[in-house]
N, C-alpha and C positions, 0 to 999 in steps of 0.2 A: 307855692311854698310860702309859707305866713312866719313870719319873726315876729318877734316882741322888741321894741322899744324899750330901753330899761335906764335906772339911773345915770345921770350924766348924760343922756341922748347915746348912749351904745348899745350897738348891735352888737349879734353875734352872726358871720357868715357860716353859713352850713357847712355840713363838712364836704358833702354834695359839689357845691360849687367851689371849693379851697380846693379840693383834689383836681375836678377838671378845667381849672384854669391854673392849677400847677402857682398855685400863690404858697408863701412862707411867712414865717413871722417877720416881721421888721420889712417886707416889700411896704410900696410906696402906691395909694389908689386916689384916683382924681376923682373930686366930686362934683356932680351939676345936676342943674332939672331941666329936664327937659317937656314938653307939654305937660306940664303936670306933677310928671315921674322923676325920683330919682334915678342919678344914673351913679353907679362907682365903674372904672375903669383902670386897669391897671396901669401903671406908668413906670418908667426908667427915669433916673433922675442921673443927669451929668453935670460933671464941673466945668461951666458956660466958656472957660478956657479951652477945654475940651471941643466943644461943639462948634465952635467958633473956629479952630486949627483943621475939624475935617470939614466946615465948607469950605476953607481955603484949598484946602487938596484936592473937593470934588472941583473947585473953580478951576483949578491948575489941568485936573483931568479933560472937563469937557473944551477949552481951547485946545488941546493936542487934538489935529487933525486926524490923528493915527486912531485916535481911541474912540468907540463906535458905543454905545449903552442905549438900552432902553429902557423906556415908563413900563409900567406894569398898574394893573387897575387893583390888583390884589396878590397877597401872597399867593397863594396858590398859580396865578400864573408865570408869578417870577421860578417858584420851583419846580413847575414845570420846564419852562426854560432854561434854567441850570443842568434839568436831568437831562433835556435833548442835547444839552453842550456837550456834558459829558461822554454822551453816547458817538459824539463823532470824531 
């Protein structure tokens, strides 16, 4: 898929990819190069207040002996995991 560059260094993203990465006006996208290429990527942006209150609660979580979690390497395994929870 080929864009154009245009005044002020603005793109436009297709509609193509707005739709299936489920982007809206005013979301937030992180920019970098990577060998070469650009990369844009979607991001969440929180209030550092915020972010900072739930490491303290996952910190508080993984010292409870009671409470048991796992890593996951990818969404898709974590919701897999959730649906076999569910199931029992």
């Amino acid at each position: 898929m080929i864009i154009e560059l245009r005044k002020k260094s603005q793109i436009t993203l297709p509609k193509e990819i707005v739709k299936q990465l489920n982007l809206q006006e005013g979301d937030k996208l992180e920019i970098s190069i990577e060998n070469g290429c650009i990369r844009l990527e979607p991001v969440a942006v929180y209030p550092k207040e915020y972010i900072l209150k739930l490491a303290e609660e996952i910190q508080v979580l993984r010292e409870d002996p009671k409470f048991e979690y796992n890593s996951f390497d990818n969404v898709d395994d974590l919701l897999k995991s959730l649906k076999n929870d569910n199931k029992e």
